[in-house]
MARKOL-911387 format. One record per residue (C-alpha): residue in three letters; x, y, z. Coordinates in steps of 0.05 Angstrom, whole numbers, plus 5000, padded with zeros to 4 digits. Layout:
// residues N
AlaXYZ;...
//
This chain:
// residues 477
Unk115461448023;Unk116961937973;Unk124861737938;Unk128662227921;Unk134262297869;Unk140762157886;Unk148262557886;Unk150162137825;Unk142862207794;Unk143262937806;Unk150063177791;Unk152262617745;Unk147362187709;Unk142762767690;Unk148663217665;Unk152562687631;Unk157262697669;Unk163662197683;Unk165062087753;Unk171961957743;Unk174162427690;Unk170363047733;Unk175462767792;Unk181562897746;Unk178963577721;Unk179063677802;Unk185563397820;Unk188963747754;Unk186264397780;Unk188264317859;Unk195264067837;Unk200064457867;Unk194764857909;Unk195064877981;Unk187664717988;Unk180964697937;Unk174864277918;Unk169464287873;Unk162464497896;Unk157064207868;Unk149664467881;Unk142164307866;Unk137364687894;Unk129564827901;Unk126065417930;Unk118365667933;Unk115166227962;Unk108066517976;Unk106067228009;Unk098067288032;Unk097267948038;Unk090568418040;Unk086867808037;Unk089367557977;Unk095167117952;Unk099567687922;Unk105567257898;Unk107766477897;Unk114566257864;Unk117865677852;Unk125765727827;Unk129965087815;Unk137765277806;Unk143964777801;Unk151565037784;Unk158364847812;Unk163865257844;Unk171765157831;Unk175465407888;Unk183665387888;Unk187565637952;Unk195165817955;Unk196966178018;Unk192466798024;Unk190366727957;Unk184266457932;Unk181266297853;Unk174666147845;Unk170166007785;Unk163365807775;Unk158065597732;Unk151165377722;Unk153664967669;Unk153964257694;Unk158564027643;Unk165163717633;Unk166864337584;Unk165564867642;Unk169264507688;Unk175764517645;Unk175165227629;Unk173665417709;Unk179864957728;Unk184265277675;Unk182465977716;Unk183565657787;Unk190465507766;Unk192466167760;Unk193566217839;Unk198165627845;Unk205165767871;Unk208365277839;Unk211564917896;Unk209064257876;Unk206464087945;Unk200363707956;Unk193463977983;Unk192263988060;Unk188963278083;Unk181063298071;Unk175863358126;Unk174062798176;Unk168562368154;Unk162362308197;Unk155661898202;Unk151962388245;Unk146462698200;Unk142263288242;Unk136063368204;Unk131962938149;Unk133863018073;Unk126663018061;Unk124163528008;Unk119163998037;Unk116464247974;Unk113763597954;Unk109563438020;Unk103663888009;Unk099864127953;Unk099764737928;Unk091764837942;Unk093964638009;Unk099265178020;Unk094665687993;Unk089065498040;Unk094065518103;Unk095166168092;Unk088166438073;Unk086466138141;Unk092166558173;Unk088767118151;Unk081367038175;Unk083966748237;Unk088167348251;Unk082667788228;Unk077767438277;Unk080767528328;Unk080268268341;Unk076968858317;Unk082269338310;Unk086968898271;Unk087469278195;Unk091768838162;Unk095068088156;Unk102167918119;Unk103367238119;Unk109466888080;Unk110966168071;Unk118765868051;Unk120865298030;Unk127965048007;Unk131264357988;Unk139264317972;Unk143263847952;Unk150563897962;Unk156463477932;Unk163863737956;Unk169663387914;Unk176563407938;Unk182863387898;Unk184762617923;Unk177562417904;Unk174262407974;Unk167262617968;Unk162362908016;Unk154763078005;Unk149263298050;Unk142463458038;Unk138764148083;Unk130464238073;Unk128964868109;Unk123065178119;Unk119365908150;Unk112966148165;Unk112566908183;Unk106067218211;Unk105567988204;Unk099868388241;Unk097569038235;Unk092769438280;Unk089570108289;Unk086070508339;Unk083471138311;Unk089871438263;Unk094471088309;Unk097570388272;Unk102269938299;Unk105469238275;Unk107268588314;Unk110467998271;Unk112567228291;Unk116466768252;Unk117766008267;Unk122765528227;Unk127765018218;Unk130464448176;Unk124663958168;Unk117863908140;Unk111964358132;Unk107663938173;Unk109264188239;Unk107764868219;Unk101064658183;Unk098364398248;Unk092664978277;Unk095265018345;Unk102765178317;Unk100965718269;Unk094666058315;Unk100566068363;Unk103666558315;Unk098166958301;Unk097067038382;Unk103667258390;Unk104667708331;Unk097568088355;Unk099968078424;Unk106168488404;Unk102268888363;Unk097669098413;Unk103669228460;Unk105969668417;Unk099770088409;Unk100270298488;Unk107370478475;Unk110271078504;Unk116671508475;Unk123171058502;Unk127571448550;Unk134571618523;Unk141171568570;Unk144771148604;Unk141870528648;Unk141669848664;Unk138969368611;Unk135468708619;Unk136168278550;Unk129767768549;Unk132067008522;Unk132066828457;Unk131267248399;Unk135767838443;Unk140367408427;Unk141467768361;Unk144968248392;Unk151067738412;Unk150367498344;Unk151268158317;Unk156068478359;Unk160867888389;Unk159367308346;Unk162267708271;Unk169367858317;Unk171067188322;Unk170566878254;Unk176466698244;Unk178267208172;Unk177667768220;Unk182567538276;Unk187267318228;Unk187267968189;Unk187468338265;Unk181168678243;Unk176768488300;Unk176268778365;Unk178668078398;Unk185467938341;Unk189767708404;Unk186567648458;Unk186466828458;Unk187266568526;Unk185267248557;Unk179167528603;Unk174267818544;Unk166967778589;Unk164667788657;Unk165567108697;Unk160066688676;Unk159666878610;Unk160166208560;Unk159266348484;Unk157565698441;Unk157165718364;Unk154164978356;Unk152164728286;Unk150263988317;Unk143964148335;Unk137563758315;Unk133064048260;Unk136064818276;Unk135665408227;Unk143365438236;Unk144764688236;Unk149364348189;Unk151063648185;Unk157363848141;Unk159464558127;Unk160864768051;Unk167464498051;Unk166263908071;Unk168863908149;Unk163463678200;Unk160164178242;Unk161164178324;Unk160064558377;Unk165165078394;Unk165965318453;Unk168766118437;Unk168766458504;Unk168365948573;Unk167866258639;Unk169366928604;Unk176166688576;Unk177066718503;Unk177866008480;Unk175665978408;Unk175166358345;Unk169166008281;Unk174765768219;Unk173865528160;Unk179065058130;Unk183665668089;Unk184766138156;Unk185365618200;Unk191265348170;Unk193766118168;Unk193066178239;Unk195365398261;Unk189165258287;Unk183564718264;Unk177564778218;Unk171264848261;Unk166864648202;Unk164465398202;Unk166965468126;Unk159765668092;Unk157866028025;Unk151666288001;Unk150965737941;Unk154665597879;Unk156666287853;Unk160666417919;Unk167466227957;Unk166765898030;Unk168366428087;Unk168166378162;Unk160566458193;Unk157066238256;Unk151365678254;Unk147065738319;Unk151266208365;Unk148066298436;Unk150266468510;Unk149765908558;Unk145165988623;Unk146766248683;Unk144566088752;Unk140066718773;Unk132066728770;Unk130267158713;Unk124267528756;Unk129567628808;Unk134668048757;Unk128668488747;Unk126968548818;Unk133968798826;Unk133569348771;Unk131870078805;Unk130670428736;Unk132570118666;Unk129569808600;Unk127669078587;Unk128668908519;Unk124368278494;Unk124568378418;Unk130268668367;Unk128368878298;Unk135069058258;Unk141269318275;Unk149269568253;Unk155869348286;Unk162869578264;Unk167168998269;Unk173669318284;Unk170269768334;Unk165469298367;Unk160669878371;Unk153669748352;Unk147369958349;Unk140269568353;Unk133069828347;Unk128569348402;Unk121369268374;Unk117969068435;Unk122169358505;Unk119069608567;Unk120870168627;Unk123269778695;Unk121770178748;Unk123469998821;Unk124669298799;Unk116769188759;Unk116369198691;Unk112269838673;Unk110270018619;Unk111869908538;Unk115770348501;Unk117270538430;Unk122970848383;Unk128970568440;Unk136070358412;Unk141470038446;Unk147570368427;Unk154570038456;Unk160369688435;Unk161369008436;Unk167068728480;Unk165369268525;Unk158468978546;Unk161168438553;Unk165068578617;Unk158868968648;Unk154668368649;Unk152068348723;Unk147467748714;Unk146067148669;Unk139466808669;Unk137066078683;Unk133266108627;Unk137666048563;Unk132665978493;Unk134165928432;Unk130866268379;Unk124566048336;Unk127165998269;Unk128166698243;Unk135666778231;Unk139867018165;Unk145867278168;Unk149367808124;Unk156867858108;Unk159868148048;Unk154368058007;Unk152567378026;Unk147067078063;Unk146466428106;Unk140766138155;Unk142366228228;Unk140066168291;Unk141666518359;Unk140066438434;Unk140766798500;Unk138366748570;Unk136067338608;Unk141867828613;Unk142968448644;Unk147568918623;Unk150369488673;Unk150170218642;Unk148570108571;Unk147170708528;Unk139670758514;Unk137771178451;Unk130971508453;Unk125972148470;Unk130072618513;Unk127372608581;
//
């Protein structure tokens, strides 16, 4: 069993660092401040791309730095380096003070401690060779290319990550986690005649390689992404207007991600720049709707034992029974807005200050028999696949491209189509949710999630959904 180094080794030993005198740097800096802590980060990251046959790029990128963060009221300093030294520290606490008010009070009580850990802290990276890697994904390729005639063209990428996290609190409490994630994304091109068309898969997590290394798991992918692909190349021109919308499970679930999910971090509502700022405690969906943001769970894209302040993740329940019930907070707004952390404080790494974003966000199930929503649907699109999409926050309107959809006509699902949109707003849909699935799924592993010029890993779910008189953007009919 392979040992890896510890948060002492890492951050400490190998930087020369003093424990103690980096914990009075931190509480020097915080004193005074309403909140704060010092974020310290190692990380490792590959990546190869297959593509025409050949191995086109492979990267391997090892970065470590800390962040400073002091909060006073709505005011936040932050300063970071990736310096891992008691000098750098000083001069990053020395800007952090600058935000202090000066009341002398002390910093809000640290997170909760926990023993729950949600996925291995084994490294990824260091499981299988490099030859081995390389060979996976040359096999990809004549496996896809195998398996029909028409396909022109294989893009295959493999990701690996390893961080190590160390958050320092002004009173000297210290909490650490440690997050391998890893991707595999299969893209497929095909052709018939001059006509091309793509289908892609992706599959992921926090865990090892091994899983996805396995032939069954990754010719899985190649099915799928060739399925899609040749889907696509009987595609007609989408209809455009208004009608009823069925949303497959899973990946659809982008859309609630997207559209809902962004209006109740917590920032938003408490600058009343959301669509939902104060609506707490009233009707927001149809009955039946449930919204969960959940970091707890096992070996998810999304999942986090601790967030990047520190505060254990959970799952949140945002909208129950179509009630509002919830908004995602880190540790500075919720104290704003008298509410709780939700351990939904994240940052992109090092270089950045925690903000409010969702971990695994999904829709519960519902009770109805997903070939019986369709059966019920006289004309109207059924969306399997999404590829990207916009949303307005303050609006709630949105709109999302589907990369794999099909006509329902007379409750059958007829044939695919190509180039449709859903264009809507947000809190709008929904209340014209007519029926909610049995068959809630969560996504395979694809998720990251934008927000001012951040990214974090995410995942999404949704059962089968349909939506009552959602605009459809397409060919004119």
């Amino acid at each position: 069993m392979t040992a890896y180094p510890s948060a002492d080794e890492l951050f400490f030993t190998r930087a020369g660092l003093d424990r103690a005198r980096v914990e009075g740097i931190v509480a020097e800096a915080l004193a005074g401040a309403d909140d704060g802590e010092l974020f310290l980060e190692y990380r490792q990251s590959e990546s190869f791309a297959f593509d025409d046959g050949k191995l086109k790029n492979a990267s391997f990128d090892t970065t470590q730095g800390f962040g400073l963060r002091a909060v006073s009221g709505e005011a936040t300093g932050y300063a970071h380096a990736s310096e891992l030294s008691e000098a750098a520290m000083r001069r990053a606490a020395r800007t952090v003070q600058a935000v202090r008010t000066g009341h002398g009070g002390a910093a809000g009580a640290g997170p909760a401690r926990t023993n729950q850990a949600f996925y291995d802290d084994a490294n990824p990276l260091n499981e299988v060779d490099f030859a081995a890697k390389v060979k996976l994904l040359a096999d990809i390729d004549a496996y896809a290319r195998g398996r029909d005639p028409r396909v022109r063209q294989v893009m295959v990428s493999l990701l690996g990550e390893w961080q190590a996290v160390e958050i320092v609190r002004a009173d000297g409490a210290r909490v650490g986690d440690v997050r391998p994630l890893v991707r595999l994304n299969v893209n497929v091109v095909v052709a018939d005649g001059e006509h091309m068309e793509s289908g892609s898969d992706g599959a992921g997590g926090r865990g090892s390689y091994h899983a996805y290394f396995e032939p069954g798991h990754w010719q899985a992918q190649v099915d799928e992404a060739l399925r899609q692909a040749l889907v696509n190349l009987e595609s007609v021109p989408a209809p455009a207007g208004e009608m009823q919308v069925v949303l497959g499970p899973g990946w659809p679930g982008i859309l609630l991600h997207e559209a809902i999910g962004h209006g109740l971090e917590g920032d938003f509502n408490r600058k009343k720049t959301s669509a939902f700022a104060g609506l707490m405690g009233e009707r927001v969906a149809a009955p039946g709707v449930t919204v969960i943001d959940d970091g707890t769970i096992a070996d998810r894209r999304g999942s986090l034992t601790v967030d990047d302040e520190g505060t254990p993740t959970e799952r949140t329940v945002l909208i129950e029974d179509g009630v509002l019930t919830g908004y995602l907070h880190d540790r500075q707004n919720a104290r704003l807005m008298g509410m709780k952390p939700t351990g939904n404080g994240r940052r992109q790494g090092f270089a950045h200050a925690p903000m409010p974003r969702m971990t695994n966000t999904f829709m519960e199930s519902g009770d109805r028999d997903p070939e019986e929503i369709i059966a019920g649907v006289k004309r109207g699109l059924y969306a399997v696949n999404f590829g990207g999409g916009q949303v307005d926050i303050t609006s709630g309107k949105f709109v999302f491209s589907a990369s794999e959809a099909y006509l329902i006509e007379d409750g059958k699902v007829g044939a695919p189509v190509k180039g449709a949109s859903l264009i809507g707003n947000g809190p709008d849909v929904l209340t014209r949710i007519k029926a909610i699935g049995n068959d809630m799924a969560l996504d395979p592993g694809i998720g990251t999630c934008g927000k001012n010029g951040q990214t974090v890993p995410v995942g999404v779910g949704l059962p089968t959904l349909l939506i009552d008189g959602l605009t459809v953007g397409g060919a004119a009919v």
